[in-house]
N, C-alpha and C positions, 0 to 999 in steps of 0.2 A: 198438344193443340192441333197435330197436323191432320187427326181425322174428327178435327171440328167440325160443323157445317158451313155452306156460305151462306150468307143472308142478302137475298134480294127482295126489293120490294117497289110496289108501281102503284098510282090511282085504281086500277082496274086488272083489269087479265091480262092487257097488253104487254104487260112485262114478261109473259110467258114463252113469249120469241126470243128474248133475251137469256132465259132461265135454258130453252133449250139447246139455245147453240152452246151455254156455257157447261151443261151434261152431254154433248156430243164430243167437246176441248176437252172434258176433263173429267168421266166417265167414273172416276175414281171417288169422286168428290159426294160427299152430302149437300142437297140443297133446303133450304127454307125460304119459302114466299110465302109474300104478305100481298093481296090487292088489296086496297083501301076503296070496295065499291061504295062501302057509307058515305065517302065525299066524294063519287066521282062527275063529273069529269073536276079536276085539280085546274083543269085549262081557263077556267073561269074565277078559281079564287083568285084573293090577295093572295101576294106575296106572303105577310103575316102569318094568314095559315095554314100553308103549303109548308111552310119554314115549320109549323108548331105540328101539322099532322106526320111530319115526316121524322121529329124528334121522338114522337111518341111510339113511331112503329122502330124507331133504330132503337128506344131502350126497348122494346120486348124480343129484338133478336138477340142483343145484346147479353139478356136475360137469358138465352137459350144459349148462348156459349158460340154463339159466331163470331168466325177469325178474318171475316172481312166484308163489310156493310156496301151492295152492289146497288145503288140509284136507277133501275129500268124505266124508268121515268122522264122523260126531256122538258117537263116543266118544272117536277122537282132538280133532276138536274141543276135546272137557270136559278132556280132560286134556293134551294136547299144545301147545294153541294156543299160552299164555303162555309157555310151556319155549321151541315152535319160532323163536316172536317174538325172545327173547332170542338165541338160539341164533344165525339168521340176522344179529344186530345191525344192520338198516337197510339190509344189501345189497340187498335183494329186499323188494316188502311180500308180506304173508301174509294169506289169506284164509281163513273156517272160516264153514261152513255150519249155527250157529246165532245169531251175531248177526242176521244177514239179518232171519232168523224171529221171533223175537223182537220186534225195533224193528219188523215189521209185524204181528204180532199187538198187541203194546200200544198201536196206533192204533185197530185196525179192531174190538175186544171189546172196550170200557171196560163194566163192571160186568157182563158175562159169565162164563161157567166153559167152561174151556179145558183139555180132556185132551190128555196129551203122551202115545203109545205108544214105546217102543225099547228097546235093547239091555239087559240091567243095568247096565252100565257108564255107559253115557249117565244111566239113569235113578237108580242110586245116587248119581251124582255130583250132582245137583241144582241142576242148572243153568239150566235150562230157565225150574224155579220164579224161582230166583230174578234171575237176568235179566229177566222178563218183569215181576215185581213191583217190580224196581228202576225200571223205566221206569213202571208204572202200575201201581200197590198196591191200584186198586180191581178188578181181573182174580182172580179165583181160578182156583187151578190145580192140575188134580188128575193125577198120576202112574202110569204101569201101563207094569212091566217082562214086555216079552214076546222071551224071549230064543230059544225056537222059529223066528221068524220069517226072520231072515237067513240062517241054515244052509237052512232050506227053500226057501229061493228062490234062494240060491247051486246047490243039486243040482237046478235045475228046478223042483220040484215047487208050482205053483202054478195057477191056474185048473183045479181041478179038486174031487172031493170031499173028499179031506183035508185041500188046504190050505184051503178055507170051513170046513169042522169046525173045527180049531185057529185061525183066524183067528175066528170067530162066538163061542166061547169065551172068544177073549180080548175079544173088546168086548163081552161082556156083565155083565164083572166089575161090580161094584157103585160100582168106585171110580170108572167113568164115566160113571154115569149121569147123566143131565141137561145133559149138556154142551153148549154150543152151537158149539164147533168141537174140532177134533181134529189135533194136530200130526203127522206122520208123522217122527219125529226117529230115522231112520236111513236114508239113500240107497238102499236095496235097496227098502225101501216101496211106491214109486209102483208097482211091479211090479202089488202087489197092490191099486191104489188100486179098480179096478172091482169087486171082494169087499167093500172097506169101503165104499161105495158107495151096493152093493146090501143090504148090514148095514141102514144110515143111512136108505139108502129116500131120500135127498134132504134130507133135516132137519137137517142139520148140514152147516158148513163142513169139508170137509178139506183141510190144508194141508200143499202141497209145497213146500220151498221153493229148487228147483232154479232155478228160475225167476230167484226175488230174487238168489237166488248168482250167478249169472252177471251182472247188472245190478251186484251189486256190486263184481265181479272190474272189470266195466269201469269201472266208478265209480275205482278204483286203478290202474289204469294211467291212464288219462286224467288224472289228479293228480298222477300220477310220469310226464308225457309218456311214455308204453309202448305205446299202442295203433298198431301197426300198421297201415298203409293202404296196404301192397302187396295185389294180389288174388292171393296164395300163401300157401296152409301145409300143414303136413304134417302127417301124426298118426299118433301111435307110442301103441301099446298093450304093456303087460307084464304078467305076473303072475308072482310070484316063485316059483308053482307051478303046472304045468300040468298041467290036464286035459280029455279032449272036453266034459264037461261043463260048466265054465266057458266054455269053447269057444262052446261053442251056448248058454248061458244070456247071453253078451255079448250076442247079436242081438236079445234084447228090450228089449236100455233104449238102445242104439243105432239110428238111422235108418238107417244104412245097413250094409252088411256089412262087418267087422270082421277081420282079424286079431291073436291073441295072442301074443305073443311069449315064452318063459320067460325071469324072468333070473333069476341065478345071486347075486343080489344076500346071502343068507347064507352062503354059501359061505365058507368058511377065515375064519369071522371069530370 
């Protein structure tokens, strides 16, 4: 099983910054992604069917022999994780890309104020807060749902004047002022990390946290012996809907060039 693949998956392409800090960690590895563009943005559904579309894309990795199911996603994150935990019951471990963030913000901010930006869905759910307070209560944390963000960077549109407009907008709300760091809690983000940046001027931490993700994917295999040490993998890209656009917006959060593949994953269902 150790030159299984991993299986990641997100709403959209954004999970692809995720996918490739975890092929730079661990080069060795096969990977398998799923974007789920037929429901995106996920920021906007129920819980209910974030929880049901996110079941349906873990049995078709499942199905392809994945030895460890990687959540890229911060709103399935909030709402998926525990369902997909159970759901999978111990076959496979499961990874989600806001514990990571979390257990490294409550080291590195003790008696700091720490702004979370993402989805509504991430950010209604209130998780972020309270994860990070559960680890370290002297952290204040202040919330701002920017649900603009992910659609604009799924169709392109980023480094240029409108995405600064709407992006400058939203950091300037009130509810993040003073902050001394700022979470990026949704995978599409780092896109736009040089816009927050140049916002910031250098005065704040911004935090990705694709990085820790992958450090902790391998943290889990290496516990569950999974980490492969053949020098072969493969890697397989899908989106459950295809378009050029998606097309061409994979090639910025991936190193190298990319093919998408459509699947047919709701179909007759």
């Amino acid at each position: 099983m150790n030159n299984s693949p991993i299986g990641i998956f997100d709403s959209g392409i954004g999970g692809l910054t995720v996918a490739a800090a975890i092929h730079k960690l661990l080069p060795n590895e096969s990977i398998i992604y799923v974007g789920d563009t037929a429901h995106l943005p996920y920021g906007d559904k129920s819980p209910e069917l974030i929880e049901q579309y996110s079941k349906g894309i873990t049995d078709y990795l499942l199905e392809r022999g994945c030895k460890i199911i990687v959540i890229a996603c911060n709103t399935a994150s909030a709402h998926a994780y525990k369902p997909i935990k159970q759901y999978v019951n111990g076959k496979v471990p499961v990874a989600n890309v806001i514990d990571p963030a979390a257990k490294a913000i409550s080291k590195a901010f003790n008696n700091k104020k720490v702004g979370v930006i993402g989805t509504r869905g991430t950010i209604n759910s209130g998780i972020y807060p309270r994860k990070i307070k559960k680890l370290n209560a002297d952290i204040e944390v202040t919330s701002l749902a920017t649900p603009l963000l992910a659609p604009m960077i799924e169709e392109g549109f980023f480094n240029n004047k409108i995405s600064k407009t709407v992006i400058n907008s939203y950091l300037d709300k009130k509810s993040l002022k003073g902050i001394d760091a700022i979470i990026l809690a949704c995978t599409h983000y780092p896109l736009i990390r040089k816009e927050i940046d140049e916002f910031y001027k250098g005065s704040i931490v911004v935090f990705d946290s694709a990085e820790m993700v992958a450090q902790d994917v391998k943290e889990k295999l290496d516990t569950a012996n999974l980490l492969n040490t053949q020098i072969e993998s493969k890697l397989e890209f899908y989106v459950t809907d295809y378009t050029d656009t998606f097309e061409k917006s994979a090639h910025y959060f991936f190193p190298t060039k990319i093919h998408l593949d459509r699947l047919a994953l709701w179909e007759n269902k």
